[in-house]
N, C-alpha and C positions, 0 to 999 in steps of 0.2 A: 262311439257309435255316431253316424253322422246322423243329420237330422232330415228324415223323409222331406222331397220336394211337397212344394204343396201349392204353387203356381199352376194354372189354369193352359191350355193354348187349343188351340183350333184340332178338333178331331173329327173331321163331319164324316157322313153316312158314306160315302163313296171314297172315301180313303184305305185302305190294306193295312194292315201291320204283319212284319217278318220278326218271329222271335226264335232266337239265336240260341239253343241251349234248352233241351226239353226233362229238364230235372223237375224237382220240386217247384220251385218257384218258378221257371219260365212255363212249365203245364199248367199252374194258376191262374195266370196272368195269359195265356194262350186261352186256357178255357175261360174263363170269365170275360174275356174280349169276343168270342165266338156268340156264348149266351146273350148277349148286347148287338147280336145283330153283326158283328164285326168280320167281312174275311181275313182270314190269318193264313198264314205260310209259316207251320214250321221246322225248325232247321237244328238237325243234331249231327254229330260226327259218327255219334253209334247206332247200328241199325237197331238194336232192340227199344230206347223210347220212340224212335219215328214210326217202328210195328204198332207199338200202344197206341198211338196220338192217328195214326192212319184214317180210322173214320171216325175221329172228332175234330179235326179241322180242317179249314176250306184244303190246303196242302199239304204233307209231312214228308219231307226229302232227305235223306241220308248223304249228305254232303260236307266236304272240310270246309269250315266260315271261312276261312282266313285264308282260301284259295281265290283273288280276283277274278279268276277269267272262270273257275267255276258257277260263282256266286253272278257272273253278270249272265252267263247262259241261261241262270235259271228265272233270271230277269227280275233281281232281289234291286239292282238301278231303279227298277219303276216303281218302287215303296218310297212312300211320303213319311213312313216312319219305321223307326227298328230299335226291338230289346234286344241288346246281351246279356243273356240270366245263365251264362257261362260262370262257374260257383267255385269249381274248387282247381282251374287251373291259370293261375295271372299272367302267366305268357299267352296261352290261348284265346283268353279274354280280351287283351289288348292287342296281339294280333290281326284277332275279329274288326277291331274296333278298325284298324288301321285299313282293312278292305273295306268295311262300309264308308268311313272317308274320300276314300278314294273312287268310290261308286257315287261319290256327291250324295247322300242320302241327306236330306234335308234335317229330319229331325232323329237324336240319336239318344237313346236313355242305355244307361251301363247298370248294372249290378256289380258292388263296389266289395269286396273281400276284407278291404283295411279302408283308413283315412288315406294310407298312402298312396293304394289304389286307386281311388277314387281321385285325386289328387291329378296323377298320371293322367287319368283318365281323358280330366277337364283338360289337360294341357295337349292331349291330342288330339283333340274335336270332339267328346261327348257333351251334347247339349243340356243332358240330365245325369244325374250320379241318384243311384240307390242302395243306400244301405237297410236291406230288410230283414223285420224279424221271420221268423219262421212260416209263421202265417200270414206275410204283408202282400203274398202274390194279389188276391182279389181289389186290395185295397190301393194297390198301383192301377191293377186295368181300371176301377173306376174314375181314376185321376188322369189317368192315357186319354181315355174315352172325351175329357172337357164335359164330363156331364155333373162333377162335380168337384167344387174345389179343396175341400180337404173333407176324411171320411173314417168314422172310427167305428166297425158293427162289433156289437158283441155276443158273448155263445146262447143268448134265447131267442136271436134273431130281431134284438132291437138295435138303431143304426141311429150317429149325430152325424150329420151332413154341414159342409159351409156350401152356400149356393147362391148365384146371384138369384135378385126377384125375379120369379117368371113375370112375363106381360103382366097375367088377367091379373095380378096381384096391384097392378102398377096405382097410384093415385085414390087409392081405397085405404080403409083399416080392415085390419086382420077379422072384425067383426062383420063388413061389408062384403070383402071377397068371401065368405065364409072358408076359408081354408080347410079346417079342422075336418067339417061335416062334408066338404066334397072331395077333401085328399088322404083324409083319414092319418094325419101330419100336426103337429105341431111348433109352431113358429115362437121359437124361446126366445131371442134376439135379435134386433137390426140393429147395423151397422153403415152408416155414412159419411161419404167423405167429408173431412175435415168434420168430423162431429162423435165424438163418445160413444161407446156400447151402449144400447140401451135394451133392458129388461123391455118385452115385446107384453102387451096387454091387450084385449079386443079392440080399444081405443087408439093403438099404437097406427100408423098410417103410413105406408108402402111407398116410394116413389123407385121411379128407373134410375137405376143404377146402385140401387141399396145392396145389400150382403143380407141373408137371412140364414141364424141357426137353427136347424129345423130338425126333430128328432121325432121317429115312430119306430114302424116295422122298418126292416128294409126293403124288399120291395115298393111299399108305397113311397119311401122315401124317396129311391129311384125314379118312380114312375113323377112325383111331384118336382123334381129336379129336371125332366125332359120337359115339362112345361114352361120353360125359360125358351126353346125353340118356336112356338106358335105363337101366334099373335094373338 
């Protein structure tokens, strides 16, 4: 099994995402990108999940990916990013892949079947490779999103997050910003460059550009993670 990306890149407010393949995992990551504010366009080959998916996402189109002059009509060219959560057929999936290429789509994450898959993948143009377990669809759109850089929730709805320091954090200790009592979050660790993990205490003190592990609810968790965009 390969190992979930966990690299960070640019996904701001007014960019689209097209995801390819409305199974199990590309409706996750379709809908979890939606909840987060995101429009989406999604894209299947069969009409019955694009009937499902119909009024939950900005678009649901029953179109062949892996048709160019389909995919350009529908103006899938003007996405600054695109999932193939295409699952159980590896000709189709890589076909896909080889029309969004050729539409220059900028940035491109694959959901990967094998290592060799994935493999393939990278040697065609996909800029990401995924190999997910079962339930990793939400846990991808939260790392699509750049709102966080690595994310593990679990089933009582508690969530460990990696995330840069938001601003107000910047130049304070954990005890000054009061994190805790205004994010309802806890800050376990910083991490800076060129210097060791450090176990985080009230005393411990934030600068820009640090890494903080930060665990609560998920939601707040979330919510304390978009605080990295405001000043």
């Amino acid at each position: 099994m390969g190992k979930l990306f966990t690299e960070q890149f640019s996904f701001s407010a007014g960019d689209s995402v097209v995801v390819i393949g409305l199974g199990r995992f590309g409706g996750a990551v379709a809908q979890s990108l939606v909840n987060m504010g995101h429009d989406v366009m999604g894209i299947d080959n069969d009409a019955a999940p694009v009937q499902v998916w119909a009024d939950r996402l900005t678009h649901a189109v029953q179109v062949d990916a892996t048709n160019v002059m389909a995919m350009r009509q529908l103006g899938v060219a003007d996405f600054r990013h695109a999932i193939v959560g295409i699952g159980d057929n590896l000709a189709a999936s890589l076909m896909t892949l080889m029309a969004l290429t050729e539409l220059d789509i900028p940035d491109i994450w694959v959901k990967a079947l094998t290592e060799d898959h994935g493999r393939i993948a990278q040697r065609m143009g996909a800029h990401h490779v995924v190999y997910p377990e079962a339930d990793m669809g939400e846990r991808v759109a939260h790392l699509i999103s750049g709102r966080l850089m690595d994310y593990i929730e679990f089933d009582d709805g508690f969530a460990i997050a990696k995330i840069h320091a938001p601003a107000a954090t910047h130049g304070k200790t954990l005890a000054e910003s009061t994190v805790r009592e205004r994010h309802g979050v806890t800050v376990v660790g910083v991490k800076r460059a060129q210097k060791d993990f450090q176990h985080a205490t009230p005393a411990t003190r934030v600068e820009a550009g640090d890494l903080l592990i930060v665990s609560g609810p998920t939601q707040r968790v979330e919510n304390f993670a978009v605080q990295k965009s405001r000043p």
